[in-house]
N, C-alpha and C positions, 0 to 999 in steps of 0.2 A: 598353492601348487607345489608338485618337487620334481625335482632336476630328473632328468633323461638318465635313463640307463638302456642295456640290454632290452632288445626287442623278440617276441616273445608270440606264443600262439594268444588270442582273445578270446577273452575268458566271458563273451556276450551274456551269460547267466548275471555274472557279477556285474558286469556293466548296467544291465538292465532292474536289477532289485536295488544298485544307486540311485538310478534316476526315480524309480518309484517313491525311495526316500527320501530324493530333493522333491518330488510336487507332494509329501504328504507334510513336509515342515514348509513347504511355500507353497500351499494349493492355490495362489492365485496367479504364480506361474506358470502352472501343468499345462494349459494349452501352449506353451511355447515349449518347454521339454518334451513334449511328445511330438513336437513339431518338426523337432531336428533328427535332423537321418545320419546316423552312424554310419562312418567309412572307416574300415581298419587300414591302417597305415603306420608302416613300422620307422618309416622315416620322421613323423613327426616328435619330436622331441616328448610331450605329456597328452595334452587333447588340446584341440585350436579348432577354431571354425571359418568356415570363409563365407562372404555376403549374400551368399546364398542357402545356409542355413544346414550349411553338411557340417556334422562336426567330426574332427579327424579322430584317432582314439589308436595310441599306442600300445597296443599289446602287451609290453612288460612294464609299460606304467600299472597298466588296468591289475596284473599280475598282485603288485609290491603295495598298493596303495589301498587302504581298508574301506570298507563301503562307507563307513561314516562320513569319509574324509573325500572318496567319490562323489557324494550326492553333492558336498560344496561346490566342488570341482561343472558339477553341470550345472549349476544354479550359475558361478562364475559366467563360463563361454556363454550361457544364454545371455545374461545381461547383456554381455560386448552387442548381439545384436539388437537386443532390444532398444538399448539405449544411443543404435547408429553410431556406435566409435570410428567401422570403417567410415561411412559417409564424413562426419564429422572433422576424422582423421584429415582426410581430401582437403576440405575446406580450408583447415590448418593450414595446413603443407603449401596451401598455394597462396591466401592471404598473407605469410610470414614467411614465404622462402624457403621453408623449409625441404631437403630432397636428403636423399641418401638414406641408408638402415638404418646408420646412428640416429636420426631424427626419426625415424620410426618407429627406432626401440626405445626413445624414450617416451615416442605418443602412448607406445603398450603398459609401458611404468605408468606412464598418468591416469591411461582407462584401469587398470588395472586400482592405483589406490581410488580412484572416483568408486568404483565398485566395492572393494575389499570393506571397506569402512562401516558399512552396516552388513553386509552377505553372512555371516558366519555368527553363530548363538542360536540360543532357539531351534534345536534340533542340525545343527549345520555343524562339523568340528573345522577350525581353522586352521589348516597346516601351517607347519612353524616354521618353514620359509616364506609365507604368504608376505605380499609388498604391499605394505599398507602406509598411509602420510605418514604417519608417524617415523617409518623408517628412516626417510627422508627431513625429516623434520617440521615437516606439512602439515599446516591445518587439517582437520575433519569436515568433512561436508562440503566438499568444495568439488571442482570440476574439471575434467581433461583439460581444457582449452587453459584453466588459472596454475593446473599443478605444469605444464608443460613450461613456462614463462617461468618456474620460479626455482630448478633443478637443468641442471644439467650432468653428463656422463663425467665420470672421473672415478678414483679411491671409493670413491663411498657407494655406486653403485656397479664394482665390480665383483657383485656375486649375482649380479641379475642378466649377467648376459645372457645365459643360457633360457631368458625368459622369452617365449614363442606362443600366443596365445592367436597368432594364426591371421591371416589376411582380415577377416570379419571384426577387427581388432583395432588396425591400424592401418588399412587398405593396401596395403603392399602385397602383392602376387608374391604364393610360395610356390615350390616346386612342387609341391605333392597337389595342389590346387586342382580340380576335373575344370573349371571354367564355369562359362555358363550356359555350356553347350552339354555339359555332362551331367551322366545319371544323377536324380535323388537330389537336386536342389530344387529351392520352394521358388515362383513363379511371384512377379512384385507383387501382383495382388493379393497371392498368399499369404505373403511376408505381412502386408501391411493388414490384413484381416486378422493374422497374431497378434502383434501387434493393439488391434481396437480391442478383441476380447481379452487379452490379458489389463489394459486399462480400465475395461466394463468392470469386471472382476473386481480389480483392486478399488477402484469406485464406490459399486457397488456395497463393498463390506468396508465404511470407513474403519481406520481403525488395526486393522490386522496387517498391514504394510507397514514400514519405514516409512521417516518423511521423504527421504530423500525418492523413493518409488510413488508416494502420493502427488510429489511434484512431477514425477515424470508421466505420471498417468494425467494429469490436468494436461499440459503440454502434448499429452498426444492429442487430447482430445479438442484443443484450441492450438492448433500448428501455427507458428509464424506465417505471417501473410505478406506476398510484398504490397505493402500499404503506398510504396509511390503509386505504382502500376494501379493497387485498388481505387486511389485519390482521382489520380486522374481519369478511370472510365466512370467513377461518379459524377463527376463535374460537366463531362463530354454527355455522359448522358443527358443529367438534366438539363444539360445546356439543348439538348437534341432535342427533346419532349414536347408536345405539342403545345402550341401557344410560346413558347422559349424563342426568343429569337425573330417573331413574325409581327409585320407590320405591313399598312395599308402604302402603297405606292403609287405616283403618277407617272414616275418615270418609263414604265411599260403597263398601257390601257389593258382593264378588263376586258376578258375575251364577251365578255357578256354585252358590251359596248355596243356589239352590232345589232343586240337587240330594242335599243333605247336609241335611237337617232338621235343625232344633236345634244346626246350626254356622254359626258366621256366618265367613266367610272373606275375606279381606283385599282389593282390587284393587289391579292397579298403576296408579300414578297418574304423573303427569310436574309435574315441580315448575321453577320456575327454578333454572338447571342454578350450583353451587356453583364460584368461579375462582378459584386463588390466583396471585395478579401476583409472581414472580421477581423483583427489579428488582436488576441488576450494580452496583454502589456502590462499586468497587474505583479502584484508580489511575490506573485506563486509560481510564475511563471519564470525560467532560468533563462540566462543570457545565452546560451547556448538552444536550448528550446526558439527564441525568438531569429536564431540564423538561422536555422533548421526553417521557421516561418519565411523569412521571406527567401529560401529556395524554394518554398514550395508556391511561392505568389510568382517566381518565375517558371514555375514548371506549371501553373494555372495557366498563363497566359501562352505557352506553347499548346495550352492544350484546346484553347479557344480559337489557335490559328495562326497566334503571333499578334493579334489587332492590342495593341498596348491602351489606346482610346479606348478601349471598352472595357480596360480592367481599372478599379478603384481602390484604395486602401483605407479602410476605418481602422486606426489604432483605438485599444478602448481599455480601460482599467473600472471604475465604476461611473465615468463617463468618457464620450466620444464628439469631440467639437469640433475635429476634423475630418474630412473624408480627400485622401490623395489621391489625386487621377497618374496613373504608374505612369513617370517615365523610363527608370533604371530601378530594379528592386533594391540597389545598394543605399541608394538615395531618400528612401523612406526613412521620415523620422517617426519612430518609434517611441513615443512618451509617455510615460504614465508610471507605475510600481504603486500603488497604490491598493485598492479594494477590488474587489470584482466584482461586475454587472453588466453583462451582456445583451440584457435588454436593450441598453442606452445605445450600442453599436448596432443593433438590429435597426433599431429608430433611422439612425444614423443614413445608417444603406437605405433604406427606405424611402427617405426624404428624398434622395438624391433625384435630380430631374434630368433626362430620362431618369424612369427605375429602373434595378438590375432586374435581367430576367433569372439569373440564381445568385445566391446570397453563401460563399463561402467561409465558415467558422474555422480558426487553429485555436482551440485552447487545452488546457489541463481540465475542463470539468467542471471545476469549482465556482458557479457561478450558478446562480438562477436564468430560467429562460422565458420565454415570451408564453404567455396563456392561450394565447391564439396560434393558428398556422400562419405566418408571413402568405402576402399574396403571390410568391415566389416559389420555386424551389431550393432547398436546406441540403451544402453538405457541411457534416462537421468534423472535422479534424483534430482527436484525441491524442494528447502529450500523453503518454503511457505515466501511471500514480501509484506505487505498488501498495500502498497504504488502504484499508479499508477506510479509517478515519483521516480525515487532513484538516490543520488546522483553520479558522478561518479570518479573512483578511479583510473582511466587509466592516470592521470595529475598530480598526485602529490596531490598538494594542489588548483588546480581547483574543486569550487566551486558549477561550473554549473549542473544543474539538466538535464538528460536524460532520456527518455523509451527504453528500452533493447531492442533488436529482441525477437520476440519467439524464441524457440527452432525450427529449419528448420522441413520440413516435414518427414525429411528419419528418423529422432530418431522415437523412443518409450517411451514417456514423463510419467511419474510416480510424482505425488505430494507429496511429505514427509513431513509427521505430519497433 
């Protein structure tokens, strides 16, 4: 991008035969370039866009600046929204403290090199004040949230004040902003229907994107889930489901009693539903992963009612010789580092008299499972693997690399973190 000057009539011919030449060297962005509505604005410093997908556009920038170097120019601001900077920006700003413009201007520096880094070649020209990691000293490939943590303002980024790539950016409200009550911004569901088809797109034609855009296209198309919230309406469910939970009673006679004189006959009653917690304790498994398990063996048993007697705990590595009846989740011991075999802790739950009416797993994957369905209900709780292949641990000190099974179809699979 380059610096503000003199503002100037808009020169909308030239503006628009840019954008045509940013979606014909990135035709898998053009539904998002055409998506964004031009507002002239003499106050904005070069072009900026705000969260609702108006992008500002300076007149004497539009003037000075060549279409070559234009089409980068919208390919840039589209990115900010595609890749949720403002949104993102927010989240920042409120997990880390951060307030003020200074810490805004420097979330814009960070989306900005997260972007600059592949945007420009291939029909794109990159202007030669563009703020790329390098300038900074920054790795390539890297992200807002890692370039923010690792720069701050001072000497070395005092030629980038003048950098304003607009509320859509960094979520900071500018003065020239219409809101979201004003003409010519796109509606959330618009937004986010840009969004799917420029993903589709890039999908679609492996190969013709950066990685860094084939990652953001996977990502759209598998959004972060909250996996506590998921964890626990699976567990609540099956814990709910018919047969879950129900047993024969004397304590209050069948209504049907009055028709058998002189027998008294049992009701079914619903009782809080019986869990036993699977928890993976094998090699593979981080000590870290394994507190992460047992909050979530307390966040199970909130989710059953609080009845601490109906919750269990099977630790298990390539066997399970214990099964612990919860009384503080801090309290479980956790044994094993060993191989993986989850079979052994299925047995485990299983055996246990009563039986659980559902059968909760936390593991990484890496394990073989039962060939049968358990006479239960299955949820399972995935250690996120970023690995295609992982090593495995069922051998000792074998070396050899293997892909896991999924999880069989009868679980109810939850991804944790």
């Amino acid at each position: 991008m380059t610096a503000p000057g003199t503002p100037g009539a808009l020169d909308r011919d030239k503006l628009f035969a840019a954008r045509l030449h940013a979606a014909r060297a990135r035709p898998y962005l053009a539904t998002a370039l055409f998506a964004l509505r031009p507002v002239e604005s003499p106050r904005t410093p070069t072009m900026a866009v705000d969260r609702h997908w108006r992008c500002y556009v300076s007149p004497a920038f539009v003037d000075r600046t060549p279409v070559e170097e234009l089409a980068g120019v919208w390919v840039h601001e589209v990115s900010h929204l595609l890749r949720d900077h403002h949104g993102r920006s927010d989240r920042l700003a409120k997990e880390r403290g951060l307030t003020g413009p200074g810490d805004r201007l420097r979330m814009n520096i960070a989306a900005d090199c997260e972007i600059n880094d592949d945007v420009y070649g291939d029909g794109l020209v990159r202007p030669a004040d563009a703020v790329v990691p390098g300038t900074l000293g920054l790795p390539e490939d890297g992200l807002m949230e890692d370039y923010v943590s690792r720069f701050g303002l001072g000497p070395h980024t005092q030629g980038m004040v003048w950098l304003d790539c607009g509320s859509g950016a960094d979520g900071l409200d500018r003065a020239w902003d219409l809101g979201p009550e004003g003409a010519d911004g796109l509606s959330e569901q618009e937004r986010d229907a840009v969004r799917f088809r420029v993903a589709q797109g890039i999908r679609g034609r492996p190969g013709t994107a950066s990685r860094q855009w084939e990652r953001w296209a996977e990502q759209a198309f598998h959004a972060p889930q909250p996996w506590r919230e998921l964890l626990g309406a699976a567990v609540r469910s099956a814990a709910s489901g018919p047969g879950a939970g129900e047993d024969y009673s004397y304590g209050r006679p069948s209504r049907r009693s009055a028709g058998v004189p002189g027998v008294v006959l049992p009701s079914l009653r619903r009782r809080p539903p019986r869990v036993s917690v699977v928890i993976d304790t094998s090699g593979s498994v981080s000590d870290a992963e394994l507190g992460s398990a047992l909050l979530e063996v307390a966040a199970i048993c909130r989710a059953v009612g609080g009845r601490r007697d109906m919750v269990t705990v099977v630790p298990c590595d390539a066997s399970a010789p214990l099964a612990h009846q919860l009384c503080r989740a801090e309290g479980i011991p956790l044994m094993g580092g060993g191989g993986t075999d989850l079979r052994a802790g299925f047995a485990a739950a299983l055996r246990a008299r009563p039986r659980p009416d559902v059968v909760v797993v936390l593991t990484d994957g890496q394990t073989p499972w039962p060939a049968a369905r358990p006479a239960c209900r299955t949820v399972v709780g995935l250690f996120p693997r970023w690995s295609s292949s992982v090593r495995s641990y069922n051998d000792g000190d074998d070396e050899s690399d293997y892909v896991p099974d999924a999880p069989p179809d009868w679980a109810r699979v939850v991804e944790i973190g």
